[in-house]
C-alpha positions as semicolon CSV with decimal commas, in nm:
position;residue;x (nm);y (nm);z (nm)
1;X;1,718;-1,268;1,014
2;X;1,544;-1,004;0,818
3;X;1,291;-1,095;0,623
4;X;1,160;-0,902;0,301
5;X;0,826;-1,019;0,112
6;X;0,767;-0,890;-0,230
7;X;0,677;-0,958;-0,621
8;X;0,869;-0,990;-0,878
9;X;1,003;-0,726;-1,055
10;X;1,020;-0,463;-0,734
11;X;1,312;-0,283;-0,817
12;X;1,304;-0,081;-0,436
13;X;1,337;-0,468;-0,243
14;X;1,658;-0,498;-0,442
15;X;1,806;-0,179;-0,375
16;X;1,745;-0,220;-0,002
17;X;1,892;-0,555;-0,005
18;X;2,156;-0,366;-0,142
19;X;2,213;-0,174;0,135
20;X;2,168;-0,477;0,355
21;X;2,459;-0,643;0,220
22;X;2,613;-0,354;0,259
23;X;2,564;-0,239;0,616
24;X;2,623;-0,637;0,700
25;X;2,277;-0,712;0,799
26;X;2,106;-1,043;0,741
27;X;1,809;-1,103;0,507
28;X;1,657;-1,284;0,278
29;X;1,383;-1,239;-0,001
30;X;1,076;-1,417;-0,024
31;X;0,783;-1,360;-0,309
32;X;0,489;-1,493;-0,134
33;X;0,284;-1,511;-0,486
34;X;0,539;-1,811;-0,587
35;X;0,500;-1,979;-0,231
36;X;0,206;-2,275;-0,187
37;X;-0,023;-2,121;0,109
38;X;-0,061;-2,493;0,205
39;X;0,275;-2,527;0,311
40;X;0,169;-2,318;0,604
41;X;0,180;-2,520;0,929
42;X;0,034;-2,339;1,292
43;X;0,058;-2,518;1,615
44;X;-0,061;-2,459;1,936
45;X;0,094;-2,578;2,240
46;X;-0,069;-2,693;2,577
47;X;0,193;-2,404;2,684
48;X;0,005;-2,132;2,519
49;X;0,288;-2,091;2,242
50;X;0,198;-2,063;1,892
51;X;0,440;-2,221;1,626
52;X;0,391;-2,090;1,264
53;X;0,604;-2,204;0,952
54;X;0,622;-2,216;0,599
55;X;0,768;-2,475;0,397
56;X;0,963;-2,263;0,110
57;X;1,007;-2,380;-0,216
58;X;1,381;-2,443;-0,188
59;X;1,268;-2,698;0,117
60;X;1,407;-2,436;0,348
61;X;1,145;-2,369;0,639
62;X;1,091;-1,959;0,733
63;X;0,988;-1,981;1,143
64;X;0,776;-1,650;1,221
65;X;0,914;-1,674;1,569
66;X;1,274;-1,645;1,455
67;X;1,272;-1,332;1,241
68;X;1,376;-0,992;1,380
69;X;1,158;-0,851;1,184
70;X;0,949;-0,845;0,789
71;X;0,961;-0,624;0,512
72;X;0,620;-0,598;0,315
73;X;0,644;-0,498;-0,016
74;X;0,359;-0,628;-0,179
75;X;0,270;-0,975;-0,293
76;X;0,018;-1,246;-0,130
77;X;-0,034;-1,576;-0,143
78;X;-0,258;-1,703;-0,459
79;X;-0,614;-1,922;-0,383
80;X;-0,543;-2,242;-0,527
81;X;-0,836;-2,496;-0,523
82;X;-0,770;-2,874;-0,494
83;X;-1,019;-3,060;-0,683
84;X;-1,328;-3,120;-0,459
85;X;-1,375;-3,540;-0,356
86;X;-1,648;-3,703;-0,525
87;X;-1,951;-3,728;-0,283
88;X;-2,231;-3,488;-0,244
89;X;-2,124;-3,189;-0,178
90;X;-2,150;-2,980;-0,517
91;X;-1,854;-2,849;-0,646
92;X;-1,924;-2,469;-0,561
93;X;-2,004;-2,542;-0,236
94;X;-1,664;-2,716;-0,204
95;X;-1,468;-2,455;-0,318
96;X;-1,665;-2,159;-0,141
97;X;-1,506;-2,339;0,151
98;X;-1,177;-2,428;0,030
99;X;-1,188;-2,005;-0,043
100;X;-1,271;-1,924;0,309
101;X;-1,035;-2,141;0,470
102;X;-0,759;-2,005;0,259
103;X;-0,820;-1,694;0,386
104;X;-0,904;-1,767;0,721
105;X;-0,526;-1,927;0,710
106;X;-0,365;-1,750;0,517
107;X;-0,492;-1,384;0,703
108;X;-0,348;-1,574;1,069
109;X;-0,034;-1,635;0,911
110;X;-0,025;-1,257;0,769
111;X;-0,141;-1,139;1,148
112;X;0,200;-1,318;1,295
113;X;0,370;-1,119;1,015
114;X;0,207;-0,759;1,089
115;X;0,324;-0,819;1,409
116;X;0,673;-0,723;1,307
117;X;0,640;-0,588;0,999
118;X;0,744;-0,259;0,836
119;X;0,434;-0,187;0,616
120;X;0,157;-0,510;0,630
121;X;0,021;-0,772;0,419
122;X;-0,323;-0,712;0,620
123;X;-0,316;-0,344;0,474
124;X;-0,273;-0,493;0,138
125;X;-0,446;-0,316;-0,039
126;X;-0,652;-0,014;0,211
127;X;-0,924;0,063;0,184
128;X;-0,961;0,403;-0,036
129;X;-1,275;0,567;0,105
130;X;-1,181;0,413;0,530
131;X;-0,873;0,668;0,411
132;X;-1,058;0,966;0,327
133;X;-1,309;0,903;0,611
134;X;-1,038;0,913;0,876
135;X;-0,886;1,251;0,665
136;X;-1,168;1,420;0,700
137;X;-1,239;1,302;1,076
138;X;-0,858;1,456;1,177
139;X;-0,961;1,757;0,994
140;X;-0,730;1,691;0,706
141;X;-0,932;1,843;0,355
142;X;-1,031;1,587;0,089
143;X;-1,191;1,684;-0,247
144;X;-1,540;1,646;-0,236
145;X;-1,660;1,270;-0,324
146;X;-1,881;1,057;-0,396
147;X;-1,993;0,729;-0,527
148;X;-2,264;0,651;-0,742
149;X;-2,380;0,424;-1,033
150;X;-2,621;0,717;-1,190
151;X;-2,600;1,026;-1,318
152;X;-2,907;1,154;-1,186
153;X;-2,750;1,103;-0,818
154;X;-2,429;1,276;-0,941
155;X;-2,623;1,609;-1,116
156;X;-2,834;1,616;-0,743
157;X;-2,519;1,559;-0,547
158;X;-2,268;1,922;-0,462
159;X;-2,044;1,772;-0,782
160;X;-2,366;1,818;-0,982
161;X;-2,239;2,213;-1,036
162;X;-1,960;2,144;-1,145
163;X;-1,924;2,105;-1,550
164;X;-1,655;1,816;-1,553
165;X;-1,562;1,573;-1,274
166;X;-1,288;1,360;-1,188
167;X;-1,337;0,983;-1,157
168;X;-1,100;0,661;-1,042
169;X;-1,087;0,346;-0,864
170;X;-1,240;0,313;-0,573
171;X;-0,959;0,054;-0,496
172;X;-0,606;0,163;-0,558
173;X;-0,482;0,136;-0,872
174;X;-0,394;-0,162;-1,042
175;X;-0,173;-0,335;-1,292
176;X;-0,342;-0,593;-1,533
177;X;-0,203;-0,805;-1,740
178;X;-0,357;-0,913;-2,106
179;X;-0,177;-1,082;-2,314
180;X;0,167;-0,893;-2,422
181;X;0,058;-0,537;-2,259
182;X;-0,023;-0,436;-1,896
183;X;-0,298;-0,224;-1,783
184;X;-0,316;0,043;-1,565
185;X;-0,605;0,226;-1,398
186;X;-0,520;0,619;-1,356
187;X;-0,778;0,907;-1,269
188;X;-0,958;1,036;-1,534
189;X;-1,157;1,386;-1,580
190;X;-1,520;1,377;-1,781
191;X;-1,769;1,615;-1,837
192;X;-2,063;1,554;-1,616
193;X;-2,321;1,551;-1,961
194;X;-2,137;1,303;-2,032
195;X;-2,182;1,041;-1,779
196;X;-2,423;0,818;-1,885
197;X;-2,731;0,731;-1,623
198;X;-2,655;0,441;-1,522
199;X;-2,298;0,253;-1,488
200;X;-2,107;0,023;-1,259
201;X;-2,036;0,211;-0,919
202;X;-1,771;0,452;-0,948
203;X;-1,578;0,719;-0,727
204;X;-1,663;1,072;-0,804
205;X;-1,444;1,373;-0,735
206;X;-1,463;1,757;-0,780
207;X;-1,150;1,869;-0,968
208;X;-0,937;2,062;-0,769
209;X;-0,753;2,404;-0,883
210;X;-0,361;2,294;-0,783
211;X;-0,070;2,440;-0,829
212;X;0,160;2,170;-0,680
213;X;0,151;1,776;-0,668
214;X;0,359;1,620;-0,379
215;X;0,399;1,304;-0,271
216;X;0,536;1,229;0,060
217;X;0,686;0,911;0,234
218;X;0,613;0,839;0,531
219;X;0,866;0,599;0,746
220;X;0,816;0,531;1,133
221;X;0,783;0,909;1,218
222;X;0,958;1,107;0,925
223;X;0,793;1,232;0,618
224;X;1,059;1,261;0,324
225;X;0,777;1,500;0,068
226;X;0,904;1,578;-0,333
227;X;0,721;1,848;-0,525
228;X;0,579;1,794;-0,870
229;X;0,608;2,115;-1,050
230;X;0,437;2,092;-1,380
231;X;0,538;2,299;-1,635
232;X;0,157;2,280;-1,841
233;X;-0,105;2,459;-1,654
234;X;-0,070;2,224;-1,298
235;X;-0,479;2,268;-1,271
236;X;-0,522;2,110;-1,622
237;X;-0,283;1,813;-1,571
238;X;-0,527;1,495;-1,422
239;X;-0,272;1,260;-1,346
240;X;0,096;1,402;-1,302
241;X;0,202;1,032;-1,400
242;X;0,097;1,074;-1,796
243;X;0,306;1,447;-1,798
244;X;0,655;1,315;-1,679
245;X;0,787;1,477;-1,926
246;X;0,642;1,826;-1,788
247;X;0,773;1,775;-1,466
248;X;1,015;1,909;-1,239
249;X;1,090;1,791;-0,887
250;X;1,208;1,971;-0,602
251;X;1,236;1,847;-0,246
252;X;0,922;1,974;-0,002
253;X;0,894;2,105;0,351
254;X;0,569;1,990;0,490
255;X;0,417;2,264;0,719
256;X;0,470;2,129;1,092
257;X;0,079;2,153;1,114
258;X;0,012;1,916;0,792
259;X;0,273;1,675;0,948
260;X;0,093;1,635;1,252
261;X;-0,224;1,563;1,088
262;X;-0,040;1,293;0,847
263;X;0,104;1,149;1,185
264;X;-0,213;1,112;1,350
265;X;-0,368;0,995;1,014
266;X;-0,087;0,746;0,999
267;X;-0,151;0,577;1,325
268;X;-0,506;0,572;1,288
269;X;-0,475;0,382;0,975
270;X;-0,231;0,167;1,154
271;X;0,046;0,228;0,893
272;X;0,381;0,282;0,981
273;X;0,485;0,333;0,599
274;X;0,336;0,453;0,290
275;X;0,362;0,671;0,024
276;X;0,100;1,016;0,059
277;X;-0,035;1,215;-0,242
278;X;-0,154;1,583;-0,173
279;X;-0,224;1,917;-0,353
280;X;-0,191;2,246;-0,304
281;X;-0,411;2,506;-0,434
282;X;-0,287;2,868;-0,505
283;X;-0,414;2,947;-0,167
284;X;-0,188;2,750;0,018
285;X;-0,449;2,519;0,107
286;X;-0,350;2,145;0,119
287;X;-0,614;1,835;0,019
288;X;-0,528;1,448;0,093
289;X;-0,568;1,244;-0,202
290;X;-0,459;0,875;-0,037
291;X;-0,222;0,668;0,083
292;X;-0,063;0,337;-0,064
293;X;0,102;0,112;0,182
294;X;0,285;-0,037;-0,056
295;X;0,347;0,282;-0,328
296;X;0,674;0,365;-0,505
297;X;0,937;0,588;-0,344
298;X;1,188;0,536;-0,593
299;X;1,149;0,876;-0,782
300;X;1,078;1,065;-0,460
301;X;1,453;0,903;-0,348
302;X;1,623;0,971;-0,670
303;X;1,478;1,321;-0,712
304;X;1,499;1,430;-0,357
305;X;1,815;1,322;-0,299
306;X;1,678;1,114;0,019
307;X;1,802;0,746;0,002
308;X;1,549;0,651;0,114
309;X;1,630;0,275;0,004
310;X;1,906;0,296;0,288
311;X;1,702;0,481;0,555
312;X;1,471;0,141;0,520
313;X;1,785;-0,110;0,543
314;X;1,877;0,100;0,840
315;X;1,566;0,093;0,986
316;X;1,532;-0,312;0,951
317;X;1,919;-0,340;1,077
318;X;1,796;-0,151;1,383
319;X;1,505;-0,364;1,457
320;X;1,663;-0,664;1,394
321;X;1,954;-0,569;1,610
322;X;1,683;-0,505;1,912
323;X;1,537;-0,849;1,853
324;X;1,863;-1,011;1,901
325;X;1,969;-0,806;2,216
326;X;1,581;-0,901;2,353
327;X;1,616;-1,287;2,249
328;X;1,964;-1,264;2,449
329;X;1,814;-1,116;2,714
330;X;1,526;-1,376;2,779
331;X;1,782;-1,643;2,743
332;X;1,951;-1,533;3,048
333;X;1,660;-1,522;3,255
């Protein structure tokens, strides 16, 4: 059985259950922010064998041990706090445990998952500046960064020369919801006058002069890359996702060099799927931007022609195909 966890509304898991159905695989859905972590049973045998299961919603129980292999798409379990017993523990104290044995739990449980997993919940989400770090250590160039809460460290700092800056998350971006609207965090460019002195820590970036956006998939080995070619002046255009309608896409041939690097970065970051943003410059010069585990391919498939949805249903068919020729094999023995 193939197993795919996601979130609702993740249009890619139901286009590669699409292809499931169609190539005659087996699978099933789960959305792990609907599921009750404490439905999560582990047991350890005197044989050394470790047992994990989930009771599902529908009273159907997923066995880690029995599926070929996971899916992750996004979507965790959700801290949910029973109410502490009366007695004298206070009630923060109670909970500040209740919170660390959720995630003590719930992170073994993801670990069993990783194990077998195309993409990872334990990756979920990475780490933004462990991902330039390791760029920069394979050689791959980043813009310059840095993070600071005052402006007096980011006028002394190399960005300090430059007259406008760009800033963003520090984590990858998010969607928040507020009432009837959802918010999203994109990267933003500001003068450096006016940054006020002091602030909550933010990420700092000089602006780079590009002439091309690309984002790049990455899948077990193969990079499937779509240019963004912006029709405004590329080098003014922040974020490419507030200009879509400035935009045209072309498929992109990663130098052999670049997808070496991307490899190597990929492995080091223990990712075997994810969705890469670069630039180029007018030089030819390439700079990493970051990698989401999780990010959307869906344009990059449409627009490049890849199918990418059914390269991933293959890919699952073909690992759960090897898990069922293994499990035959250790029955024989």
């Amino acid at each position: 059985m193939i197993v795919l966890l996601s979130y609702n509304g993740d249009a890619a898991t139901a286009e590669i259950m699409d292809w499931l159905q169609h190539l005659g695989g087996p699978y099933r859905r789960i959305n792990l922010e609907d599921e009750d972590f404490r439905n999560i049973t582990i047991e350890m045998t005197r044989s050394g064998g470790v047992h994990t299961t989930l009771l599902l919603q529908d009273g159907s129980i997923l066995n880690v041990a029995e599926v070929s292999c996971f899916l992750f798409r996004g979507g965790l379990f959700s801290f949910d706090q029973l109410p502490a017993p009366a007695g004298p523990v206070p009630p923060a104290v109670a909970e500040a445990h209740q919170r660390l044995e959720f995630q003590t739990i719930t992170t073994f449980f993801y670990e069993q998952v990783a194990a077998k997993c195309l993409g990872s919940p334990l990756l979920h989400p990475l780490n933004k500046l462990k991902q330039l770090q390791a760029a920069q250590a394979l050689g791959i160039p980043i813009p310059a960064t840095l993070v600071t809460s005052a402006q007096s460290r980011l006028c002394a700092s190399g960005l300090g020369a430059q007259s406008v800056v760009l800033t963003k998350s520090v984590q990858e971006s998010i969607f928040t919801p507020a009432g009837d609207a959802f918010y999203d965090l994109k990267a933003a460019e500001i003068p450096v006058t006016e940054v006020p002195e002091h602030f909550f820590p933010s990420l700092f970036q000089a602006s780079i002069a590009k002439v091309i956006e690309i984002r790049a998939f990455y899948l077990a080995g193969d990079f499937y890359a779509l240019a963004m070619l912006l029709c405004a002046a590329p080098e003014r255009v922040v974020d490419f996702r507030t200009q879509t309608r400035q935009i045209r896409y072309c498929r992109y041939q990663l130098p052999n060099s670049l997808t070496r690097q991307l490899t190597r970065l990929m492995r080091m970051l223990q990712l075997n799927t994810g969705s890469i943003d670069l630039v180029r410059t007018a030089e030819g010069h390439y700079y990493f931007l970051e990698v989401n585990p999780t990010g959307q391919f869906g344009w990059v498939s449409e627009y490049g022609s890849y199918c990418l949805e059914k390269k991933i249903a293959e890919y699952l068919l073909h690992q759960h195909e090897a898990f069922e020729k293994s499990t035959v094999r250790a029955r024989q023995l």
